[in-house]
Legacy VTK file of the C-alpha trace (Angstrom):
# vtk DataFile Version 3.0
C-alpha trace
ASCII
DATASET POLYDATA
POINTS 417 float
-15.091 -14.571 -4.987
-16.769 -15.886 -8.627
-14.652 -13.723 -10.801
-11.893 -15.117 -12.022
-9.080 -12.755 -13.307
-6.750 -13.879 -16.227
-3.740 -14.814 -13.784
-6.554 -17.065 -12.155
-7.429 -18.685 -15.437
-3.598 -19.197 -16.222
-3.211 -20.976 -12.729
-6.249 -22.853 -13.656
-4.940 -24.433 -17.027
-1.345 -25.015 -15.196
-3.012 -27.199 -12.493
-4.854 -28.971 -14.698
-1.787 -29.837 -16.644
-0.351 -31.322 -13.503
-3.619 -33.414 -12.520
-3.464 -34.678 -16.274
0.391 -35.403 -15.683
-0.292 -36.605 -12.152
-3.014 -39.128 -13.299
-1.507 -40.226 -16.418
1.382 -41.392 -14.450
-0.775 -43.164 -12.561
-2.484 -44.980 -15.190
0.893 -45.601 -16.852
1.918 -47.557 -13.665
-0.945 -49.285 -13.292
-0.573 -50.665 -16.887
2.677 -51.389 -16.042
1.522 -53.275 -13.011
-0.737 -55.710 -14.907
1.917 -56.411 -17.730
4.297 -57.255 -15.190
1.735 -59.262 -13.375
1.270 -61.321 -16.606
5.180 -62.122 -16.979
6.059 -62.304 -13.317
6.235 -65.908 -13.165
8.179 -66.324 -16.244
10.740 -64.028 -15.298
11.660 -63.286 -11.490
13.380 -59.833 -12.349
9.689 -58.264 -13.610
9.082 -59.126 -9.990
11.008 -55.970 -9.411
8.441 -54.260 -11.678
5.585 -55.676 -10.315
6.654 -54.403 -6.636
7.399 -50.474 -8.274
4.344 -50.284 -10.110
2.083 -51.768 -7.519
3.575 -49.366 -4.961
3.790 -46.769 -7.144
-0.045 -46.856 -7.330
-0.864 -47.407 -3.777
1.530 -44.138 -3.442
-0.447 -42.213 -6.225
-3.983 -42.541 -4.624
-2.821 -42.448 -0.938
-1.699 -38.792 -2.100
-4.395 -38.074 -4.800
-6.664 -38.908 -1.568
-4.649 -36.536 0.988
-4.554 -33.559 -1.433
-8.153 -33.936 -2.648
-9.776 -34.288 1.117
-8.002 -30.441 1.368
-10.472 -28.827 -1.046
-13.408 -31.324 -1.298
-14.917 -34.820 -0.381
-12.902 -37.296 -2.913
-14.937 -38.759 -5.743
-17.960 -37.045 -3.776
-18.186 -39.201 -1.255
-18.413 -37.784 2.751
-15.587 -39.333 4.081
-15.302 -38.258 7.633
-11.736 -35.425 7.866
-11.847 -34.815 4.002
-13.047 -31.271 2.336
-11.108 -29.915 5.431
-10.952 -26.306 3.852
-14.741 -25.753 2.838
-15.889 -27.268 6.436
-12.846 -25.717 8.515
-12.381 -22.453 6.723
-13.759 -20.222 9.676
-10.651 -21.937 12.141
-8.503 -21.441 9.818
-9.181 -17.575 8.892
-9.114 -17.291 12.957
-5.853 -19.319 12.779
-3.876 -17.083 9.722
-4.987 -14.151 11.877
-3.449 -15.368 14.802
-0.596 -16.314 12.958
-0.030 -13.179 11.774
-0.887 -11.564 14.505
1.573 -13.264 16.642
4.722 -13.385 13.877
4.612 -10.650 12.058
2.559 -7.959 13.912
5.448 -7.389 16.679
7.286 -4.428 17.638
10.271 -6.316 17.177
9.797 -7.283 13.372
9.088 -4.002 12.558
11.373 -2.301 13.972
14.319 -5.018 12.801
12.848 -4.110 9.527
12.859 -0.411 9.521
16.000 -0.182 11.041
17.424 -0.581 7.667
14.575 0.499 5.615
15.920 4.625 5.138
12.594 5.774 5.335
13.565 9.272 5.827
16.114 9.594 3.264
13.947 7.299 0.597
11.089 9.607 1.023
13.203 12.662 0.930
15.377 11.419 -2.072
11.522 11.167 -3.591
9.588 14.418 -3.050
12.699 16.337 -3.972
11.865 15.519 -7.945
9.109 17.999 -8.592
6.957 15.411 -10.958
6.965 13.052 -7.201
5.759 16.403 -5.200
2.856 17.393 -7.516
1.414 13.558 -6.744
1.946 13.767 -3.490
0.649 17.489 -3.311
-2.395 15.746 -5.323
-3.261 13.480 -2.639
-2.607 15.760 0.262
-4.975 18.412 -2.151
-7.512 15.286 -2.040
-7.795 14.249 1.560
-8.079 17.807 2.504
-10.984 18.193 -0.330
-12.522 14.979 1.530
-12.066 16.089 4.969
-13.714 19.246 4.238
-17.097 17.952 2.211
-17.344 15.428 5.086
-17.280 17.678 8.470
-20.179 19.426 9.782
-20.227 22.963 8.556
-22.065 24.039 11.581
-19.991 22.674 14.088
-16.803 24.377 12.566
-18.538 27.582 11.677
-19.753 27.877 15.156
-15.991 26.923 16.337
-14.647 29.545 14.133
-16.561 32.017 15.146
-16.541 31.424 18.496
-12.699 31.458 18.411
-12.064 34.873 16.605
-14.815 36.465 18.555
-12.931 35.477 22.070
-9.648 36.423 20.655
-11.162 40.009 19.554
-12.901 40.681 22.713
-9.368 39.460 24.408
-7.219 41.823 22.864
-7.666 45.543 23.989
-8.366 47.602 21.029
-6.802 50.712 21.944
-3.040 49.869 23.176
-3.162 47.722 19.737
-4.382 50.765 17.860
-1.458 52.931 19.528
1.065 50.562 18.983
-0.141 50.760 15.180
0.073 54.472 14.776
3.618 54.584 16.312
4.965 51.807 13.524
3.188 53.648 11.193
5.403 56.983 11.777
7.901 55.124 12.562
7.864 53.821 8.890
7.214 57.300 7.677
3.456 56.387 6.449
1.403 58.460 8.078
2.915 61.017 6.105
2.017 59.828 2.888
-1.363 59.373 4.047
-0.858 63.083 4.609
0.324 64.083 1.294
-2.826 62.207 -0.061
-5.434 64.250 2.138
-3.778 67.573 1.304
-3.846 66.092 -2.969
-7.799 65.119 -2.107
-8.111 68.578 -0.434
-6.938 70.849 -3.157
-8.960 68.284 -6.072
-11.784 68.818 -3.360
-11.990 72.990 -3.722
-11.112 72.975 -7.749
-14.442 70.863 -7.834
-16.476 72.662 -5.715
-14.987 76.643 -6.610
-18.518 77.564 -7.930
-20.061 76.273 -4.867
-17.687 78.174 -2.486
-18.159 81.155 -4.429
-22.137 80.799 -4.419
-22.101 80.533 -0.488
-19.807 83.294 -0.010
-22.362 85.409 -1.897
-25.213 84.035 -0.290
-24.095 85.320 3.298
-21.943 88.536 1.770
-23.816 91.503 3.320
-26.570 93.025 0.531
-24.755 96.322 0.364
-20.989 94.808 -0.877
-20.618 95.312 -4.305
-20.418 92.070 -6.512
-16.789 92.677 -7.342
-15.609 93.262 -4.031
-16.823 89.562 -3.218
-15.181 88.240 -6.454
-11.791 90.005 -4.758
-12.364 88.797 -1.652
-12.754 84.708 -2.965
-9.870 84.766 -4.822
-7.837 85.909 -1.932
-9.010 83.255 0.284
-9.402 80.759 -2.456
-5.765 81.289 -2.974
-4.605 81.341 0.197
-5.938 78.094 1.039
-4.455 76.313 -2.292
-0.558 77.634 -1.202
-1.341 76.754 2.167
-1.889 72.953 0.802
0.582 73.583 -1.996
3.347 74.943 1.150
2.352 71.881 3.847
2.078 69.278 0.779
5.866 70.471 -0.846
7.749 70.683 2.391
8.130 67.971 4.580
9.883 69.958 7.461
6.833 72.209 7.355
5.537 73.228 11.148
2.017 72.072 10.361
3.444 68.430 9.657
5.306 68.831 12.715
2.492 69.825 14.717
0.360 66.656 13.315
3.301 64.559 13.857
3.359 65.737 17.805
-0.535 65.361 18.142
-0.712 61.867 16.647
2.474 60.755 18.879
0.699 62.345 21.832
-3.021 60.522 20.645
-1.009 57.126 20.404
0.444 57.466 23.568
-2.432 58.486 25.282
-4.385 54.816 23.395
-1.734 52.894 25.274
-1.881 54.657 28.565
-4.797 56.500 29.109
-7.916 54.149 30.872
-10.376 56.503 29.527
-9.738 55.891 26.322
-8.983 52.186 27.016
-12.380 52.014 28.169
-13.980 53.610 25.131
-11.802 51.827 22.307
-13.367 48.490 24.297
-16.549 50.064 24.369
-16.405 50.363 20.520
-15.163 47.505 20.049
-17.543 45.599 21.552
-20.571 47.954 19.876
-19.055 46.953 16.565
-19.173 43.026 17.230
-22.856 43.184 18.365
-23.439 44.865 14.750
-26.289 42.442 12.565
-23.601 42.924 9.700
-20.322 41.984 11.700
-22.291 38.922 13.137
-23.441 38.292 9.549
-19.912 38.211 8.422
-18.507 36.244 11.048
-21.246 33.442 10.493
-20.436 33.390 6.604
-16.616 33.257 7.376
-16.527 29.416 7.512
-18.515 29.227 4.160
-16.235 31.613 2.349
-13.105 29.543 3.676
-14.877 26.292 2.605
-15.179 27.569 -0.598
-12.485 29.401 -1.390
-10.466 26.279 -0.286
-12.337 23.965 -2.541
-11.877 25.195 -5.370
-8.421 25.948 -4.771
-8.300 21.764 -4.126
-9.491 21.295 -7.492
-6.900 23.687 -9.501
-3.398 22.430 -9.552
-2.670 26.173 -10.767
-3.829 27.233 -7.795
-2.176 29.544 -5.044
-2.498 26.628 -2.771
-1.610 24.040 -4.853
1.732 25.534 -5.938
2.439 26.889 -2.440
2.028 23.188 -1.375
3.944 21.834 -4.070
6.605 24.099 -3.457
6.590 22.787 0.495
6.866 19.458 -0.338
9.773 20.172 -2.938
11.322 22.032 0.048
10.805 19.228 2.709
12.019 16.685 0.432
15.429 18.141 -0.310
15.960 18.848 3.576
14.840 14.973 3.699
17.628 14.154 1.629
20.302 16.036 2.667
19.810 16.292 6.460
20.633 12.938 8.145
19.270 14.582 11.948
16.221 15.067 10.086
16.535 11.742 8.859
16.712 10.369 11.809
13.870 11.900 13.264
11.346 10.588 10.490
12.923 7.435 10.810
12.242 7.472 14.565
8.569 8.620 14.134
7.477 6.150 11.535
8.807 3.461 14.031
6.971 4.644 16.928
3.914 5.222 14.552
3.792 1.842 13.616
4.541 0.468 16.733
2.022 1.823 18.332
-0.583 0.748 15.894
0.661 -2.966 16.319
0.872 -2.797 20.454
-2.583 -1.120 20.324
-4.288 -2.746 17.202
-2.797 -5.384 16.066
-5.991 -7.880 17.167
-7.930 -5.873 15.014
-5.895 -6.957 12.610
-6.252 -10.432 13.011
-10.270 -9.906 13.620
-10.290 -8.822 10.006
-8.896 -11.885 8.552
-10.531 -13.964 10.297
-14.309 -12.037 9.870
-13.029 -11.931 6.109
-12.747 -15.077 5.750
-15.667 -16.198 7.582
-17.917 -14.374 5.221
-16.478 -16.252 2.025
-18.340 -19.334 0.798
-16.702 -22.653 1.631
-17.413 -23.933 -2.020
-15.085 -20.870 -3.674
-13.029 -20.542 -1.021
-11.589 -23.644 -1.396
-11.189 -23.340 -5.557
-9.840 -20.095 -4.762
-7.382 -21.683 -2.336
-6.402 -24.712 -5.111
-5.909 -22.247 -7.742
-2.829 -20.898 -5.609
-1.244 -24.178 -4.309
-2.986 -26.856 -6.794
0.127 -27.044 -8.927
2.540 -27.148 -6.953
0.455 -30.336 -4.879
0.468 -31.983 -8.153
3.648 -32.644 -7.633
3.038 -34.552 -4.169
1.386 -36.819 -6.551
3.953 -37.332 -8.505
6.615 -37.805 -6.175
4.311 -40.167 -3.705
4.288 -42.596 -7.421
7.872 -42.463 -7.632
8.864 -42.793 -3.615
6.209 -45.501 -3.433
7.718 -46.910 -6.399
11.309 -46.989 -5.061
9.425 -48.440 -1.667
7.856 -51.297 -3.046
11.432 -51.944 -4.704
12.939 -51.940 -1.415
10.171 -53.939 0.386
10.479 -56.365 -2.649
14.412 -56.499 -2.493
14.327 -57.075 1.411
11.504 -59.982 1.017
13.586 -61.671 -1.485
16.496 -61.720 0.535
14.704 -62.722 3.326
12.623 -65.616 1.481
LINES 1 418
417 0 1 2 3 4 5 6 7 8 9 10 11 12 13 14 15 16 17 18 19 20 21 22 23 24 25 26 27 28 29 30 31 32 33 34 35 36 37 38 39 40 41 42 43 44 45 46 47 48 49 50 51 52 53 54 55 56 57 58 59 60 61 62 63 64 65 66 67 68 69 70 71 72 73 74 75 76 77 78 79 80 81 82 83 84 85 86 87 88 89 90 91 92 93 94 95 96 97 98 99 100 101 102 103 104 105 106 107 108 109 110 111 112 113 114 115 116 117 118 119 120 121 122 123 124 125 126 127 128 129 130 131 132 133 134 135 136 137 138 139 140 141 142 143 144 145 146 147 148 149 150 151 152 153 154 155 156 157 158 159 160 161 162 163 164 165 166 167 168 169 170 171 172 173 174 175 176 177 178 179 180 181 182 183 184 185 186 187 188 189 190 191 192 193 194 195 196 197 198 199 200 201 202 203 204 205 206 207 208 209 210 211 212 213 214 215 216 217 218 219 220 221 222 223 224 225 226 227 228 229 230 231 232 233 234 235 236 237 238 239 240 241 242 243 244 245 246 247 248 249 250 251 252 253 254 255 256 257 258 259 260 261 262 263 264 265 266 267 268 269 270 271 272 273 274 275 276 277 278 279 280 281 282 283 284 285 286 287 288 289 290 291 292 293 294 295 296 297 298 299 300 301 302 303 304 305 306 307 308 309 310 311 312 313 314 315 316 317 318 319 320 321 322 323 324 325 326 327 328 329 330 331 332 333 334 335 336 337 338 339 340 341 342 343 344 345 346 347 348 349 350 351 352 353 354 355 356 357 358 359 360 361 362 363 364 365 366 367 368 369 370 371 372 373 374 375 376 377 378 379 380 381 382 383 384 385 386 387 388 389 390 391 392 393 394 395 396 397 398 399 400 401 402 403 404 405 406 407 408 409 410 411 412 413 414 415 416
């Protein structure tokens, strides 16, 4: 309430222009008073002075006295109903609340007002300009940054988990694992994944043809001659490379068919067969009561925290630009779409009317407890520094109307006398 900003300092200087003009009015009339005084019974027209100027003055302090009781005790004396804003300044915080409360916190004026405010189109018209949806995707960025460093990891790890663990253990593993291997042939993947294993397969024997050919000779019978093993390898070592080479170049071949029947029949079987239902949720449940899998699912939370963080903090970000791009997206269907229009127009009024049905006396309590906790003393400077000029001019004018009384008083006497 002590600091005093530089539009304060240029209201100061204005208002005390005014008092200076206010006063030295004053004093000019009074001068004017005794001059006249002096001549009045020389000449009956200064009479006609004599009644402005001496009314003119009695006007000039009756107001000087009305607008100084507002903000203080005139010439510092405690004149009872004066400094009515340093002594009164708690009832009248409770009274602007109330006022405010009452005239301009009502369903009515807000919705008389937003009925022609465009809310919907304004704020489509803009987040549609790119520059508008990077701020906004800024501050959306920020309160989700805040929202996250302020909630209790614990609470929302144990949430998280909890949540994923009863979805898991409410889904049965095996008719989702069926229903998997039948889009997967269905797509014609499982036969890629086929081609690979025969590629690994054939890598698999050129790396390890020394050790085949060392076990075949270490349970070859003593008495076959060395040679007739080397035959005997390379016949099977052959064999087995076109057998990969024939399954792995022709994709009508009966081995892929056969696979292709076995896997249908195994997927089937995952969706239908109870024994197998049983044992997939068997599994599945084994596998969740693993130290690691509980170790993961505890750290999930952390690694979303953070991941999300610092994607908060990067306006390069994946989630940054995906959010950018949203808000570029909602904007232009803001814009162009009156139904949408409507709707945002519609939910921003029944927003904000429920805030004032439900809240507006808090409202009100925090201008009035505002107020109460400011110091009479600054309060009312603070106060004077708004409105002081412009009560100058009460001054002013009570001079001049009193003036033009006492004229009329003095006009009416005459006639009278």
């Amino acid at each position: 309430m002590n600091v005093m900003s530089a539009s304060d300092k240029e209201r100061r200087a204005a208002m005390q222009r005014m008092k200076r003009l206010a006063l030295g009015l004053l004093v000019f009339v009074a001068i004017v008073f005794v001059i006249a005084r002096s001549f009045e019974d020389d000449h009956s027209w200064v009479g006609y002075v004599r009644a402005f100027s001496e009314a003119a003055m009695v006007g000039a302090l009756a107001d000087w006295f009305a607008v100084t009781a507002l903000f203080r005790h005139p010439l510092g004396i405690p004149i009872p109903h004066t400094a009515i804003i340093p002594h009164r300044k708690d009832q009248i915080g409770e009274s602007l609340g109330q006022f405010v409360q009452e005239n301009f916190l009502t369903r009515d004026v807000l919705q008389e007002r937003l009925a022609h405010a465009d809310v919907g189109q304004r704020l489509g018209v803009w987040l549609s300009e790119p520059v508008n949806a990077q701020k906004a995707g800024a501050a959306v960025a920020d309160a989700l940054k805040g929202s996250l460093e302020v909630i209790d990891d614990r609470d929302v790890g144990s949430a998280l988990e909890g949540m994923i663990e009863r979805k898991v253990r409410s889904t049965p593993v095996a008719p989702l694992l069926g229903r998997a291997i039948d889009l997967a042939m269905e797509g014609g993947h499982h036969q890629r994944l086929l081609d690979a294993i025969l590629t690994g397969m054939a890598g698999f024997l050129d790396d390890n043809r020394d050790g085949f050919r060392a076990r075949l000779e270490e349970e070859s019978p003593w008495w076959i001659p060395q040679p007739v093993d080397n035959r005997i390898f390379e016949k099977i070592y052959s064999a087995v490379h076109r057998f990969l080479d024939d399954v792995g170049g022709n994709s009508e071949h009966e081995m892929r068919r056969s696979i292709d029947a076995r896997v249908q029949s195994f997927a089937a079987r995952l969706r239908e067969d109870p024994v197998l239902m049983a044992k997939g949720e068997e599994l599945k449940n084994e596998l969740l009561e693993h130290r690691d899998v509980r170790a993961w699912l505890e750290s999930l939370w952390g690694e979303v925290k953070r991941t999300t963080l610092t994607a908060t903090d990067d306006p390069n970000s994946e989630l940054r630009q995906r959010l950018d791009l949203a808000l570029v997206r909602l904007g232009a269907r803001l814009r162009d779409e009156p139904e949408l229009q409507q709707k945002i127009d519609d939910w921003v009024q029944r927003a904000l009317g429920y805030v004032v049905d439900h809240y507006r006396g808090e409202v009100a309590e925090i201008i009035s407890s505002t107020v109460e906790k400011w110091d009479g003393k600054a309060t009312a400077e603070r106060l004077e520094l708004q409105v002081g000029r412009d009560l100058q001019f009460i001054r002013i004018n009570g001079t001049l109307v009193g003036g033009l009384v006492g004229i009329v008083i003095h006009t009416v006497s005459q006639m009278l006398g």
